[in-house]
Every structure is written in structure tokens, then in C-alpha cells.
C-alpha positions as CSV (number, residue, x, y, z in Angstrom):
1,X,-40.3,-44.1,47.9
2,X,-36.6,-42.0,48.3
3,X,-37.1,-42.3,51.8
4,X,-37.7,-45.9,52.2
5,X,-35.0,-46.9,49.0
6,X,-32.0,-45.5,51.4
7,X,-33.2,-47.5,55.0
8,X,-36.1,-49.3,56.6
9,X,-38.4,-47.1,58.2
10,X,-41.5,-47.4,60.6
11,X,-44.7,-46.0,60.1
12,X,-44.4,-43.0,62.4
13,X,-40.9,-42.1,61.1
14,X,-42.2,-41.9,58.0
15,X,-45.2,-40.0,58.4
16,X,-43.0,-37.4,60.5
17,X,-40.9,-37.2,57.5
18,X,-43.8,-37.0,55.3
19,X,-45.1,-34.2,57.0
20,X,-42.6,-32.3,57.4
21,X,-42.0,-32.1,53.6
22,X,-45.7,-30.8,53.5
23,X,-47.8,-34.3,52.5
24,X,-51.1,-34.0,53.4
25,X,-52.1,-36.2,56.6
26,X,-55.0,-37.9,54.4
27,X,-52.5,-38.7,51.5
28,X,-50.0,-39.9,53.8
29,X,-52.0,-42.6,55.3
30,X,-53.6,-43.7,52.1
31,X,-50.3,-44.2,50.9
32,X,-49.0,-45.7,54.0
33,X,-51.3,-48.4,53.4
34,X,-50.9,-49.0,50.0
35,X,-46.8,-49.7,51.1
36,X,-47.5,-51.8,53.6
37,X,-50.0,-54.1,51.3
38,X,-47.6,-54.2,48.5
39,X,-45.1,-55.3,51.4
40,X,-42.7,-52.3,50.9
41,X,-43.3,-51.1,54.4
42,X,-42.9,-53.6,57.3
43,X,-42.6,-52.8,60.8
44,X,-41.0,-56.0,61.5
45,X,-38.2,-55.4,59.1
46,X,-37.5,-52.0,60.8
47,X,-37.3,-53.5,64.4
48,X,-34.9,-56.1,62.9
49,X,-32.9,-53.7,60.9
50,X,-32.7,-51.3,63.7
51,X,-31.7,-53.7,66.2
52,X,-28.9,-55.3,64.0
53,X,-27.6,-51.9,63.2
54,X,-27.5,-50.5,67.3
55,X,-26.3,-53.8,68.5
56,X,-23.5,-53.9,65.8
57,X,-22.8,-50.4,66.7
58,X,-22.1,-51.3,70.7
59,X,-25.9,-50.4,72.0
60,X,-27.2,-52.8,74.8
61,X,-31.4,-54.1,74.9
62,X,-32.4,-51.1,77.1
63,X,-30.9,-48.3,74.9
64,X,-32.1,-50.1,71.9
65,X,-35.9,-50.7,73.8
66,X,-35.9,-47.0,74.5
67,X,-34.9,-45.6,71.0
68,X,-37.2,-47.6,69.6
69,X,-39.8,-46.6,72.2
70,X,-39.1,-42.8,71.3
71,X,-39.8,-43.9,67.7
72,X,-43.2,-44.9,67.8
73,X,-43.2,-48.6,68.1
74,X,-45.2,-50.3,70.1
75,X,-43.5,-52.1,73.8
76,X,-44.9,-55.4,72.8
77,X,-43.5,-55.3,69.2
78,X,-40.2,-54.0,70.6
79,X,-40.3,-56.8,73.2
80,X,-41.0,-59.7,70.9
81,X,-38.0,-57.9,68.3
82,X,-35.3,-58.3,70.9
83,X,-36.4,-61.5,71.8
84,X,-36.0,-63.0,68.3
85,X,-32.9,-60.8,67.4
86,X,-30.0,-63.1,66.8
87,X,-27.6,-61.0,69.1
88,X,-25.5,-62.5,72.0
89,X,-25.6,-59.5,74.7
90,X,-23.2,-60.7,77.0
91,X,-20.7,-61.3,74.3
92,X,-21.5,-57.5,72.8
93,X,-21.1,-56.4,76.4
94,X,-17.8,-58.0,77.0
95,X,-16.4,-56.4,73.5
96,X,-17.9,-52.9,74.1
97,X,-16.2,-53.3,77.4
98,X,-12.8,-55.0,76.0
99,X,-12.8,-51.7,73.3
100,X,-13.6,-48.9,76.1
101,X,-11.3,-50.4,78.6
102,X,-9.0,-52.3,77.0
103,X,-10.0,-55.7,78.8
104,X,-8.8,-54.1,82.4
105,X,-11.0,-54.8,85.4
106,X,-11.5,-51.4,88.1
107,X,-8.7,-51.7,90.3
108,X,-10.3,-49.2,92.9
109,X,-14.2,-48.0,93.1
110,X,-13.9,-44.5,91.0
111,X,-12.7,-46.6,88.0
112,X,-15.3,-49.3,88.7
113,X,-18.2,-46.7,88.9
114,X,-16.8,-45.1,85.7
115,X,-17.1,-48.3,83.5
116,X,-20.4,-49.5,85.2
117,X,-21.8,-45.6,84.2
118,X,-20.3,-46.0,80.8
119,X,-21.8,-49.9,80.4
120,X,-25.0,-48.7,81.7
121,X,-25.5,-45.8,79.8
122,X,-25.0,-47.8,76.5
123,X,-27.6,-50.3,77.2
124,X,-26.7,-53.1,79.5
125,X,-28.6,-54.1,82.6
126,X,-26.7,-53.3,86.1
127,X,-26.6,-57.2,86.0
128,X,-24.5,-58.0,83.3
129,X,-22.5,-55.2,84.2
130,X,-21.6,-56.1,87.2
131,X,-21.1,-59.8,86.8
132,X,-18.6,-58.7,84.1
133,X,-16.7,-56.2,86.8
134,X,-16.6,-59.1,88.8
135,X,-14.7,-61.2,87.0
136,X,-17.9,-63.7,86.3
137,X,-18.5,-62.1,83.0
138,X,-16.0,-63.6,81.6
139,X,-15.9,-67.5,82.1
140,X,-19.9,-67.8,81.1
């Protein structure tokens, strides 16, 4: 109950955590489910909370998709969860961008492959990206 009073959690986080403060697997699932009928463990409340914290942080769909993936959760669950977050990505890409690089468009290729590398990295698609470093970005 500590655990899941300070943050969401998912299932597999938690039984990670579980066990590595010695819980016995069988107790740990048994309890598990107990949480989850009594509606104080929801997956969907996790991918929700998770997304809205990474996105509000500057993290793109695919850095999100993969943490999430590294956590446990399911493709089609994560799928579905970005699809139903309430988060404009282009307008999270053009702010991340407008932070980093204060709003200043490459003026030669080495400049243009740093921000594309740094865009990318956090979790935008080579699309967005470079419709933004185009100049297209910024009218839509």
C-alpha cells in the first residue's frame, strides 16, 4: 500500500518491487488481485499517469511506447493509451524544440543533424521532425 499511496504503478513494477523487499511470489499475486478488485491497482490509470507525466516532461510517443514497453505493459494496451491520451505531439514537439534551440531553424547540415538527433532521441518520429526543420512545423 506505501508503494502505490506515493504513484500509480503497474502490475509488474510492483511485483518487482515486492520481491525485491522479499514478498513471497504466491502472496504477491494473491494480493495483487485483491488491489485490483477493490480497484486500487489499475493498469489503465498507470498508462495514463505515465504518459501525462513523460509527455509533460518533453518525451515524444516512441520514447514513451518504449519505456512503457521495458515496463511490462502490453503493446496493445500501450497502443490504445497513446491513442486516447489528450496530448498534442506536434505542439509538445515544437516547445521541446523552441526550449532546446531557442526557436532557431539549422542554418547548415551539422546543426540540422544535431537537433534532428536530439528530437529523435526524445521521442518524435523522423516525420515530425523534419517537417518542423523545414519550416512546415510551424504553420500546421
Amino acid at each position: 500500500m506505501d508503494l502505490l499511496a506515493r504513484r500509480e504503478h503497474g502490475r509488474v513494477e510492483l511485483t518487482r518491487k515486492l520481491r525485491q523487499r522479499g514478498a513471497p511470489d504466491e502472496l504477491i499475486e494473491q494480493e495483487l488481485d485483491r488491489l485490483t478488485d477493490e480497484g486500487l491497482l489499475s493498469e489503465a490509470r498507470y498508462l495514463e499517469s505515465f504518459i501525462s507525466y513523460r509527455s509533460r516532461s518533453g518525451y515524444g510517443p516512441s520514447r514513451i511506447r518504449e519505456e512503457l514497453g521495458q515496463r511490462g505493459l502490453q503493446r496493445s494496451d500501450i497502443e490504445q493509451a497513446l491513442r486516447e491520451a489528450d496530448v498534442d505531439w506536434q505542439a509538445k514537439l515544437i516547445d521541446v524544440w523552441q526550449r532546446k534551440f531557442a526557436g532557431q531553424l539549422p542554418s547548415d547540415p551539422r546543426s540540422r543533424a544535431q537537433q534532428t538527433r536530439f528530437l529523435v532521441y526524445r521521442g518524435f518520429s523522423m516525420e515530425m521532425v523534419g517537417r518542423l526543420l523545414s519550416g512546415r512545423g510551424l504553420d500546421d
